[in-house]
C-alpha positions as CSV (number, residue, x, y, z in Angstrom):
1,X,7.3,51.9,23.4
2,X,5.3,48.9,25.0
3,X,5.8,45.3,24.2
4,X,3.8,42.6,24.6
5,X,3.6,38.8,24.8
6,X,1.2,37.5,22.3
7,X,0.4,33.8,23.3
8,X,0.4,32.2,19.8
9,X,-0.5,27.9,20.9
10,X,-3.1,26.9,19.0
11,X,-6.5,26.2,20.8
12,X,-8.0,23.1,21.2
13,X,-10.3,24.5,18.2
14,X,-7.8,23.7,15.8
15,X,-8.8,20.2,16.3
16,X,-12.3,20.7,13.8
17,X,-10.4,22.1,11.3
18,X,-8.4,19.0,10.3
19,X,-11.2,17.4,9.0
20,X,-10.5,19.8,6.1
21,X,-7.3,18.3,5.2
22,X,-6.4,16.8,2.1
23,X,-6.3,12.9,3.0
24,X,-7.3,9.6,1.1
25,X,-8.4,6.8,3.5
26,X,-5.2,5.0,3.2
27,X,-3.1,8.0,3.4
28,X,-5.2,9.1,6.8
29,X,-5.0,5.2,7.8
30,X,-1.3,5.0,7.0
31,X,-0.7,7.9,9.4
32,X,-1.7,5.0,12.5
33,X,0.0,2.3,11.2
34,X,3.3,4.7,10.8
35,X,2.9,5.0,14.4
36,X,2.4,1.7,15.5
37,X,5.5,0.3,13.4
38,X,7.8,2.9,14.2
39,X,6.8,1.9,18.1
40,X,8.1,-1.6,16.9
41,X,11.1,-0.6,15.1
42,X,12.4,1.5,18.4
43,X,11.8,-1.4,20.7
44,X,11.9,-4.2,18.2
45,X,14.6,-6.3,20.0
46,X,12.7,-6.0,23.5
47,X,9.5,-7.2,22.0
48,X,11.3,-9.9,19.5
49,X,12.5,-11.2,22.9
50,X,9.3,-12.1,24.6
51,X,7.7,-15.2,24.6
52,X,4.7,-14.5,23.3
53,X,5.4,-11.8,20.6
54,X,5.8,-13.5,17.1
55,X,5.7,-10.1,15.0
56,X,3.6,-6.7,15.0
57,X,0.3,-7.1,14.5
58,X,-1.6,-4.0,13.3
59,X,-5.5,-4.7,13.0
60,X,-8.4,-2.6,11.2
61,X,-11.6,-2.8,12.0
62,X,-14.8,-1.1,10.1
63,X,-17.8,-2.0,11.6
64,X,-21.5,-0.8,12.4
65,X,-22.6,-1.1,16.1
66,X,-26.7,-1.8,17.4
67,X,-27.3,2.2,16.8
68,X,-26.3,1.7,13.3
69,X,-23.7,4.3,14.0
70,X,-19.5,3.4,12.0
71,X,-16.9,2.9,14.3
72,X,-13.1,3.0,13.0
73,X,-10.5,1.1,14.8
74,X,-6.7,0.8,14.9
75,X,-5.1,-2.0,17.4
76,X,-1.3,-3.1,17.4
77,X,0.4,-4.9,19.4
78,X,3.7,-2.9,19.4
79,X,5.5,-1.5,22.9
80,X,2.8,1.2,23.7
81,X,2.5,4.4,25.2
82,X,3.4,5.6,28.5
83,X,2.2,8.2,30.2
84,X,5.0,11.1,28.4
85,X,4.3,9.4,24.9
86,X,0.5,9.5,25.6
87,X,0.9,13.2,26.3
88,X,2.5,13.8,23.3
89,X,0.1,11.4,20.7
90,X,-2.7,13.5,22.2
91,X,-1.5,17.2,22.7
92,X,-0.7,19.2,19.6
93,X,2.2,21.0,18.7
94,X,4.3,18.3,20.6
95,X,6.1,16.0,18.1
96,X,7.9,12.5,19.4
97,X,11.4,12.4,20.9
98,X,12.7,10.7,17.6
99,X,12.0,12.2,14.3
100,X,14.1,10.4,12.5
101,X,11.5,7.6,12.0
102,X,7.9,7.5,10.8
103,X,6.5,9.5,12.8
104,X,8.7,12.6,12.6
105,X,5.9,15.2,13.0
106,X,4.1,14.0,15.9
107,X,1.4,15.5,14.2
108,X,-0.3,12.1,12.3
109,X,-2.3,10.3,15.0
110,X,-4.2,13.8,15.9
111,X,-5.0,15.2,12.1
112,X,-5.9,11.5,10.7
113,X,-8.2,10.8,14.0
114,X,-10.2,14.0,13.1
115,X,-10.4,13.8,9.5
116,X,-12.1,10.7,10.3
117,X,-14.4,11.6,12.8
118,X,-15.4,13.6,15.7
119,X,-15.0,11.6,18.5
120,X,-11.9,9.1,19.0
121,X,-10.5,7.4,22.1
122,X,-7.0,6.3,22.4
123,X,-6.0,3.4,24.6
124,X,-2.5,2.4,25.5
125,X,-0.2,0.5,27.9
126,X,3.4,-0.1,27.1
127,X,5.1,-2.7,28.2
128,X,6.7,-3.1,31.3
129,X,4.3,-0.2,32.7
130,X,1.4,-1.1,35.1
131,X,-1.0,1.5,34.2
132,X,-3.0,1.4,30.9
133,X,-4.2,5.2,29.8
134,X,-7.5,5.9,28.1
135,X,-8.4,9.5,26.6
136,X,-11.7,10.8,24.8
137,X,-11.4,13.7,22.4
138,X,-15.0,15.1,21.3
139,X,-13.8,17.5,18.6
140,X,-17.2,19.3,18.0
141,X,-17.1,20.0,21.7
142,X,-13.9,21.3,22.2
143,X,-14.7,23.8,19.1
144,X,-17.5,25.2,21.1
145,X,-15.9,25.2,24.5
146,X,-12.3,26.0,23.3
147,X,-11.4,23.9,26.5
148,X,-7.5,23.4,27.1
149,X,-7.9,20.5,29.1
150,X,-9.7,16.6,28.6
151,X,-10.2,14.1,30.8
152,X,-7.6,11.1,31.0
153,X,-8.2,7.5,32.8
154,X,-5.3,5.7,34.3
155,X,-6.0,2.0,35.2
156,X,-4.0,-0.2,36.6
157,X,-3.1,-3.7,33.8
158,X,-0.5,-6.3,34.3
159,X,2.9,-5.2,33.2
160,X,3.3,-7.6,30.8
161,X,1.0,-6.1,28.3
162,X,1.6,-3.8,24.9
163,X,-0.8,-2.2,23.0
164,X,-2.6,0.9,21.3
165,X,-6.1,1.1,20.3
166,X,-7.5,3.6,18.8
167,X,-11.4,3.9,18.1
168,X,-13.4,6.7,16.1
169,X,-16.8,7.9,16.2
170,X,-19.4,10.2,14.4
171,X,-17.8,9.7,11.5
172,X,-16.9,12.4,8.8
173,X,-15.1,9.9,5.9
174,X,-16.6,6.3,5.8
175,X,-15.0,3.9,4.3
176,X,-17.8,2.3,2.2
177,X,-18.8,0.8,-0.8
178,X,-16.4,-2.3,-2.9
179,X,-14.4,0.3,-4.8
180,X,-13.2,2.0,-1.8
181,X,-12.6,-1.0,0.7
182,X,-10.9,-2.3,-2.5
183,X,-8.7,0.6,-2.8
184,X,-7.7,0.8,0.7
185,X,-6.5,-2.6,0.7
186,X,-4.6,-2.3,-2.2
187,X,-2.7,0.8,-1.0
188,X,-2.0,-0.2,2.2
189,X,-0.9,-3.8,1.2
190,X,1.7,-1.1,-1.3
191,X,2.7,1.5,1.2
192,X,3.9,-1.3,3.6
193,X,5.1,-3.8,1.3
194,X,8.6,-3.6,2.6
195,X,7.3,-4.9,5.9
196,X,5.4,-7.5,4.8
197,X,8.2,-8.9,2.3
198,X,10.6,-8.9,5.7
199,X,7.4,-10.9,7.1
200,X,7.8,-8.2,10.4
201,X,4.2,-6.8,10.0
202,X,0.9,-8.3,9.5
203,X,-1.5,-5.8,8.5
204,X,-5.0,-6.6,8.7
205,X,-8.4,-5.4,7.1
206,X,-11.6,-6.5,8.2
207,X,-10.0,-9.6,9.3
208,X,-8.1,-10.0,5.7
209,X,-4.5,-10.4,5.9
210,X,-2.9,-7.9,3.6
211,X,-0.2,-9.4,1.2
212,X,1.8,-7.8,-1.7
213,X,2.8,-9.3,-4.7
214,X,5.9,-8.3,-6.7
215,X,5.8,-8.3,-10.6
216,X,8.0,-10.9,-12.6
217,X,11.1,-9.1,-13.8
218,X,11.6,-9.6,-17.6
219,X,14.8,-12.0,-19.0
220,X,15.7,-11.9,-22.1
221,X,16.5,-14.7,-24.7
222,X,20.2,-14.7,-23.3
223,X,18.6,-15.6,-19.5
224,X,19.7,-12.0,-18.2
225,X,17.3,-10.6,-15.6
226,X,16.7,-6.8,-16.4
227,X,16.8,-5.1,-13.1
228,X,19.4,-2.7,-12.7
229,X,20.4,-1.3,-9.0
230,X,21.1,2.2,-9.3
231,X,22.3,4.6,-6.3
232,X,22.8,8.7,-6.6
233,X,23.1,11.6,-4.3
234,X,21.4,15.4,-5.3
235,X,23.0,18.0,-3.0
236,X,20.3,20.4,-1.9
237,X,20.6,23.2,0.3
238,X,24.0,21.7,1.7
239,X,22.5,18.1,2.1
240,X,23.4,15.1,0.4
241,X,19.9,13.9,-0.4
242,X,20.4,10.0,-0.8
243,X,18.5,8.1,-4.3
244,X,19.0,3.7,-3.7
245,X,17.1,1.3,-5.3
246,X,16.8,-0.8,-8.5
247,X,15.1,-0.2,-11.9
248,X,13.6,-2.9,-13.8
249,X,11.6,-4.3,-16.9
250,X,8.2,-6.0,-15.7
251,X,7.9,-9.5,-17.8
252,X,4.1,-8.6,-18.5
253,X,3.4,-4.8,-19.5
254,X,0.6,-3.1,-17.0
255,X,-0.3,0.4,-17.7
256,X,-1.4,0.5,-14.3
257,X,1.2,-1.3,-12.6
258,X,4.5,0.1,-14.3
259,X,6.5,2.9,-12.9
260,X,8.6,4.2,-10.2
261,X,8.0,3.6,-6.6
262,X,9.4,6.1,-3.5
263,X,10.0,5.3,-0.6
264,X,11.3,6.8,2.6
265,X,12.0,5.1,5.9
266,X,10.5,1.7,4.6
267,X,7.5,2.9,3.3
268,X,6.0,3.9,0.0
269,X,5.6,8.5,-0.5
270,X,4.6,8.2,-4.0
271,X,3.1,5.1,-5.4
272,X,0.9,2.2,-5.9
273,X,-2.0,0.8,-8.1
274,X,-2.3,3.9,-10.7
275,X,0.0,6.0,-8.2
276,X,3.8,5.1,-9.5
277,X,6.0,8.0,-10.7
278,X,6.1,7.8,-14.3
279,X,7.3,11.7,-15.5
280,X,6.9,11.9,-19.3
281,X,10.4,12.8,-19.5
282,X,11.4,9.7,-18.0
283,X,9.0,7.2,-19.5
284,X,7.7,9.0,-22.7
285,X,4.1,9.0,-23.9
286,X,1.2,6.7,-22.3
287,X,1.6,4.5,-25.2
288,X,5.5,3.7,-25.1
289,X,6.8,0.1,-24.5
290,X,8.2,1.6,-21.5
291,X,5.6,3.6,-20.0
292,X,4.1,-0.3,-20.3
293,X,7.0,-2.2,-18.6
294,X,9.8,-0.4,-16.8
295,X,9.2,-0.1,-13.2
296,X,11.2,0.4,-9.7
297,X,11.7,1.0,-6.0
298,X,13.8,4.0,-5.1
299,X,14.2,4.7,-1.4
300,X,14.9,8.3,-0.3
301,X,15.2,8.1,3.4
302,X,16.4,11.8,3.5
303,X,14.5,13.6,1.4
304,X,12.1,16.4,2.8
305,X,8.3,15.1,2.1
306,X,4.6,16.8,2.9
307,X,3.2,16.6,6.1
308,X,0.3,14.2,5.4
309,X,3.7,12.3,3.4
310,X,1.4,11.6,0.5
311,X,4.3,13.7,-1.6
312,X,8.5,14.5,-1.3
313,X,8.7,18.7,-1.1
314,X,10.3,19.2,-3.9
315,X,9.2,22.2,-5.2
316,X,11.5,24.5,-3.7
317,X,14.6,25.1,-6.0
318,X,13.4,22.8,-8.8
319,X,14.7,20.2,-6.8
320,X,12.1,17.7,-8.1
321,X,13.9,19.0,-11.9
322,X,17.0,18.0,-10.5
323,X,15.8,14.5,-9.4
324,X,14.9,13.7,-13.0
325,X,18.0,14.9,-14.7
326,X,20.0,12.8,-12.3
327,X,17.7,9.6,-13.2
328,X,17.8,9.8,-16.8
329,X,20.9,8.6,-17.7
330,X,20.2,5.6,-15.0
331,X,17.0,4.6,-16.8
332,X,18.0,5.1,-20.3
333,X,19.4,1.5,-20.8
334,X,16.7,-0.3,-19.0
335,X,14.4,2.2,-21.1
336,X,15.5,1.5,-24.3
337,X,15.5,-2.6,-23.6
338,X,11.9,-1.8,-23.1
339,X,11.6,-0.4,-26.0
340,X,13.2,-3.1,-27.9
341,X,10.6,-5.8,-26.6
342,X,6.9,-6.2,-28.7
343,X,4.1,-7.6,-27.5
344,X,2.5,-9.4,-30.3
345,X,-1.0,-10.4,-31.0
346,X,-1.6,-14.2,-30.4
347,X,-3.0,-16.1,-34.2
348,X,-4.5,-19.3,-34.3
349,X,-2.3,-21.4,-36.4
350,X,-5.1,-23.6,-37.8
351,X,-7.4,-20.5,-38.5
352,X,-4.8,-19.0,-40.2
353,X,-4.3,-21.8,-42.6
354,X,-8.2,-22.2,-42.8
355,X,-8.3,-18.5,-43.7
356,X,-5.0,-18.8,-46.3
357,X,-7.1,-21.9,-48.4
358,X,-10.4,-19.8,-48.2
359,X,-8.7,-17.1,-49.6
360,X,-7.4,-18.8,-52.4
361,X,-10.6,-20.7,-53.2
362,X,-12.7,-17.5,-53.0
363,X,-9.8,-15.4,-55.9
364,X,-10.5,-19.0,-57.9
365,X,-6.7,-20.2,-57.5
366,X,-8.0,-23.2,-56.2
367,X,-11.2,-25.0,-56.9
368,X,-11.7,-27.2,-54.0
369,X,-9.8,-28.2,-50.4
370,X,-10.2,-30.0,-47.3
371,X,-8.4,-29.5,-44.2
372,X,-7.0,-32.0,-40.7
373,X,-4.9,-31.2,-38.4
374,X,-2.6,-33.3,-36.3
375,X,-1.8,-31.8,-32.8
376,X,2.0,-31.1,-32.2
377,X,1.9,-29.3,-28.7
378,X,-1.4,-28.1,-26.8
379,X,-1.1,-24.5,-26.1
380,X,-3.9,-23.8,-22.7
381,X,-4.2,-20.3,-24.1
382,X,-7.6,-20.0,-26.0
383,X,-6.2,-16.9,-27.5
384,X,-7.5,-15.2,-30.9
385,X,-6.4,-13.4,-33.5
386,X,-8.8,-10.4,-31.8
387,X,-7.1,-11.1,-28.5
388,X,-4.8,-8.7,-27.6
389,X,-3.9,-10.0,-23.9
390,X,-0.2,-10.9,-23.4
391,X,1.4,-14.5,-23.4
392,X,4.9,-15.0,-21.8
393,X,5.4,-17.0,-25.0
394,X,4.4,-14.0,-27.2
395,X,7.4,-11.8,-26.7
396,X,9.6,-11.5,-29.1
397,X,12.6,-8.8,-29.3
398,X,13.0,-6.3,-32.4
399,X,16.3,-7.4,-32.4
400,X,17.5,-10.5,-33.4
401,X,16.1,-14.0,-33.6
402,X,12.5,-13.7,-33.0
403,X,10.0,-16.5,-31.7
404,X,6.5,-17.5,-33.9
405,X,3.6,-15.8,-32.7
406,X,0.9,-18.6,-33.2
407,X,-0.3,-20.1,-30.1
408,X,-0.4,-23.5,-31.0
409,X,1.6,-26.0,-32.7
410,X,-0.3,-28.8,-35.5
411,X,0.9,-30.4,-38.7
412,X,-1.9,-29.7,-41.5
413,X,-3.2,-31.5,-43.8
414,X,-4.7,-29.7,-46.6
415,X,-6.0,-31.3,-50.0
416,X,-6.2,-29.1,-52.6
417,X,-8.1,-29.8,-55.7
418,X,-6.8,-27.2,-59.1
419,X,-8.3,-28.2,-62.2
420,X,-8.0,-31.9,-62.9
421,X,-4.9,-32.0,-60.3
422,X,-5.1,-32.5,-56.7
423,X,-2.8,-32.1,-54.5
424,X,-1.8,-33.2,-50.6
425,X,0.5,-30.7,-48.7
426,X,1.2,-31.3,-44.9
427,X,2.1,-27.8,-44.0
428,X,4.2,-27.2,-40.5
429,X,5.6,-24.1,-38.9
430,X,8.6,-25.1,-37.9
431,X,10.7,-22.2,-36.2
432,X,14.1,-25.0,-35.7
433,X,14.3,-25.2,-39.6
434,X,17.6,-22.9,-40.5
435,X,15.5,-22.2,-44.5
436,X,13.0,-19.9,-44.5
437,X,11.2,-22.8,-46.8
438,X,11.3,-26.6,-47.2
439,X,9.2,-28.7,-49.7
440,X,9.8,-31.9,-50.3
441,X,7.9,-34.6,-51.7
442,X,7.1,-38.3,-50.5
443,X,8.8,-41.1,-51.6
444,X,5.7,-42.6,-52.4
445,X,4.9,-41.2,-56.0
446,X,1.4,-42.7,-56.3
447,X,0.7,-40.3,-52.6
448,X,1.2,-37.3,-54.2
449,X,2.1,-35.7,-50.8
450,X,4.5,-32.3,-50.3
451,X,5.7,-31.6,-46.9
452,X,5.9,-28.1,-46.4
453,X,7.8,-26.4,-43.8
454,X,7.5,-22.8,-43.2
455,X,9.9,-20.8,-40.3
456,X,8.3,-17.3,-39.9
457,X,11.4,-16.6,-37.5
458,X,13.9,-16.7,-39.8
459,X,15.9,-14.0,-39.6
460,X,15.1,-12.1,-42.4
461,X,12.0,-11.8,-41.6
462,X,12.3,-10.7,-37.5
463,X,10.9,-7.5,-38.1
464,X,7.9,-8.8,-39.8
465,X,6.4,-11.5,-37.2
466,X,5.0,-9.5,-35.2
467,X,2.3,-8.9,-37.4
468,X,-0.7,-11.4,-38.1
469,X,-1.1,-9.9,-41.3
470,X,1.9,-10.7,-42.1
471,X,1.8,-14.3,-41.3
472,X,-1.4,-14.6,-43.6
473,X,0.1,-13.5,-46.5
474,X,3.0,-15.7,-46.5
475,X,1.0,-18.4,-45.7
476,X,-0.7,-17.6,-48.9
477,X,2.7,-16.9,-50.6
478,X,3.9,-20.3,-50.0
479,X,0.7,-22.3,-50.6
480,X,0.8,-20.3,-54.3
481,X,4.5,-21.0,-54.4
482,X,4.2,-25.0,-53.5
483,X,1.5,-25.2,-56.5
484,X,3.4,-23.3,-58.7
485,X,6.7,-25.9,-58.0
486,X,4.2,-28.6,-58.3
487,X,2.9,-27.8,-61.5
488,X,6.0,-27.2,-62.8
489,X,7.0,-30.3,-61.9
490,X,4.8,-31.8,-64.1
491,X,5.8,-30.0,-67.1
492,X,9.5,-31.2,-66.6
493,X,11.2,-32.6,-69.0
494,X,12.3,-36.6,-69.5
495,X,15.1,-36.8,-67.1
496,X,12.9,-34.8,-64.5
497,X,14.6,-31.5,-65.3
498,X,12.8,-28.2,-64.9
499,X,13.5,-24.8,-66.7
500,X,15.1,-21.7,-64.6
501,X,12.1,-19.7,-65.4
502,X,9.6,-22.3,-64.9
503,X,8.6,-21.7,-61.1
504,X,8.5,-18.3,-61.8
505,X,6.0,-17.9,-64.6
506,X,4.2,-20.4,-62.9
507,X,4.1,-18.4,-59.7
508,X,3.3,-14.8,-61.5
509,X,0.0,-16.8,-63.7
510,X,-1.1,-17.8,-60.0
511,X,-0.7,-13.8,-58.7
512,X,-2.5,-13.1,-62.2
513,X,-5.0,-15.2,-61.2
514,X,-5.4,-13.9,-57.8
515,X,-5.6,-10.3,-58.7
516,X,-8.3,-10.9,-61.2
């Protein structure tokens, strides 16, 4: 028997075949940025201690040069590479000295440079070092030459500088057209948002800081804050795989924008615009209250992800099945909260009147009207009954007292003309009356006025506002219900008494006369 060494490094042909990976433009971009902050974060009290270092800057550049050709660069100001480090950020197989941080593969600089493009340069000098080192990698070249070797320029800088550059060439993925730029920002501005809330890292795109913006957590009528911090270990192969983080209720629902957020080591795996985890058997169906509004950042420092960290590897022992079942008694209360919150549609108070006296003039209840209206508070939202776009002062909960849904607050006047009566009623929604109904009558008796106050959140009828239709109706109810007292009024006898039954055979010939 014979054996045999067989010499299994890859070639430098390997290099072509990462433009075949499965990358996004952020994901690929975020593989340069991980470097570039995790450079920081080893040496952050060194380069917090110079003079001229305020925080790490990392800078992206798309541009076209006089050929017309894209060019692709990455600059930070973090510590930099020496000659080892360079080694390693250009050689494959050859993964950092820590990989505990960002960069734990060693593997990101190399496949996101060539899923980009064919040609890239790297340029680096770290700090304290007096030599700055420049490499070119022509990927389509080395395929056809299978060289092991590239060229590598040393020059000599001032020791006081820090930096990486990288630039790419020939181009295989542009990053073109509004949707995509826009896209890229977006993601990037998520992926790192724990950076920029610590106001470490300023990421820049094209010149355009990158900021993040946190959604408004939801508080109920009581003034409690619904975000709950929850914390949670999985054991997995013999390791404690560590869940910490908070879940919460957004204050405005956003299909788009609810959902679970994962992070590891600072920075978002799973998540984003359109991106959160949101498993059905977390969040329910698409059109739940909570698939609308709960939302949350879990960080997972430990768990195992992908290589291109676009994903946790959690497929092997239905660990990701595991992950659920341990969140779902967590979520359940800020779940069902969610569930308990409705999202009405915003009327118009004064059309809805308008609409309630047309009504009743077109079913012949009443033969004539006219209608003012005295301004009690100016709502800014132009909202309509059609308009189904949320209003912090639209929430109501199932539960409970329940606030109006009209967007606007007016006193209105309404004359009303029946027959050879007329009548004046100044109708007002008052939600601070503790009756569901109020009429009363002026002291003047030559006026002829009724003031009418109606509270649509009276308890009784909490489960009901929500509705516009709702609100219609009664308004009609009560408008046929203050005629019918009226008129019975009127038949009262001598000492201004009125019969049990009167208001209500007064009020069933009005319905009569409506359903004719």
């Amino acid at each position: 028997m014979r054996q045999e060494r067989i010499n299994i490094r890859p070639t430098t042909g390997v290099y072509a075949t990462y433009k075949n990976l499965r990358y996004e433009p952020w994901t690929a971009l975020a593989e340069f940025i991980d470097n570039s902050t995790q450079s920081y974060f080893d040496h952050k009290q060194e380069l917090n201690n110079l003079d001229d270092f305020n925080k790490l800057i990392v800078e992206i550049n798309y541009s076209v040069d006089d050929n017309g050709q894209d060019i692709l660069t990455i600059k930070d100001n973090a510590y930099g590479m020496e000659s080892e480090d360079f080694y390693r950020a250009i050689v494959l197989d050859k993964p950092p000295v820590n990989t505990t941080g960002r960069n734990e593969f060693g593997m990101g600089l190399k496949t996101a440079a060539c899923w980009f493009g064919s040609y890239w340069t790297v340029i680096s000098s770290r700090y304290g070092s007096e030599y700055e080192y420049r490499a070119s990698v022509d990927v389509d070249e080395l395929s056809k030459t299978k060289e092991d070797s590239i060229e590598q320029d040393i020059n000599e800088v001032p020791k006081d500088l820090h930096y990486t550059i990288i630039e790419i060439r020939d181009l295989n993925k542009k990053i073109i057209g509004s949707r995509t730029i826009g896209k890229v920002k977006t993601f990037l501005s998520s992926i790192y948002r724990q950076d920029i809330r610590n106001k470490e890292v300023d990421i820049y795109y094209n010149g355009e800081l990158l900021t993040f913006q946190d959604p408004e957590i939801y508080i109920d009528e009581d003034q409690h804050q619904w975000k709950r911090e929850i914390e949670f270990n999985i054991n997995h192969k013999g390791k404690e795989l560590k869940t910490k983080g908070f879940i919460a209720i957004r204050k405005k629902a956003s299909v788009s924008g609810a959902g679970l957020t994962l992070l590891r080591r600072g920075r978002v795996i799973i998540g984003g615009a359109e991106e959160n985890y949101r498993p059905k058997d977390l969040f329910g169906d698409s059109n739940s209250f909570a698939y609308q509004r709960v939302f949350g950042e879990l960080h997972m420092d430990n768990w195992p992800v992908t290589q291109a960290k676009d994903n946790f590897d959690w497929n092997d022992e239905a660990l990701e099945e595991k992950f659920i079942e341990a969140l779902k008694p967590l979520i359940k209360p800020v779940k069902d909260k969610a569930d308990d919150i409705r999202v009405r549609k915003s009327a118009s108070q004064k059309q809805v009147v308008v609409d309630a006296v047309e009504n009743l003039k077109s079913f012949g209840i009443i033969d004539d009207s006219s209608i003012e209206f005295t301004d009690i508070t100016t709502n800014t939202n132009n909202s309509t009954e059609n308009n189904n776009t949320e209003d912090e002062n639209l929430v109501s909960i199932k539960k409970g007292n329940t606030s109006i849904i009209l967007n606007e607050k007016a006193i209105s006047h309404i004359s009303i003309t029946r027959g050879n009566n007329k009548y004046n009623l100044d109708l007002e929604y008052n939600d601070n009356l503790s009756q569901w109904l109020s009429i009363s009558r002026s002291n003047d008796d030559n006026s002829n006025i009724f003031y009418v106050k109606l509270n649509m959140t009276h308890p009784f009828f909490s489960n009901l506002t929500a509705s516009k239709d709702f609100i219609d109706v009664m308004t009609r109810f009560v408008l046929c219900m203050v005629i019918a007292e009226v008129e019975a009024s009127i038949t009262s006898t001598q000492d201004g008494k009125v019969e049990v039954d009167t208001i209500r055979l007064k009020m069933n010939k009005l319905l009569e006369e409506y359903c004719k």
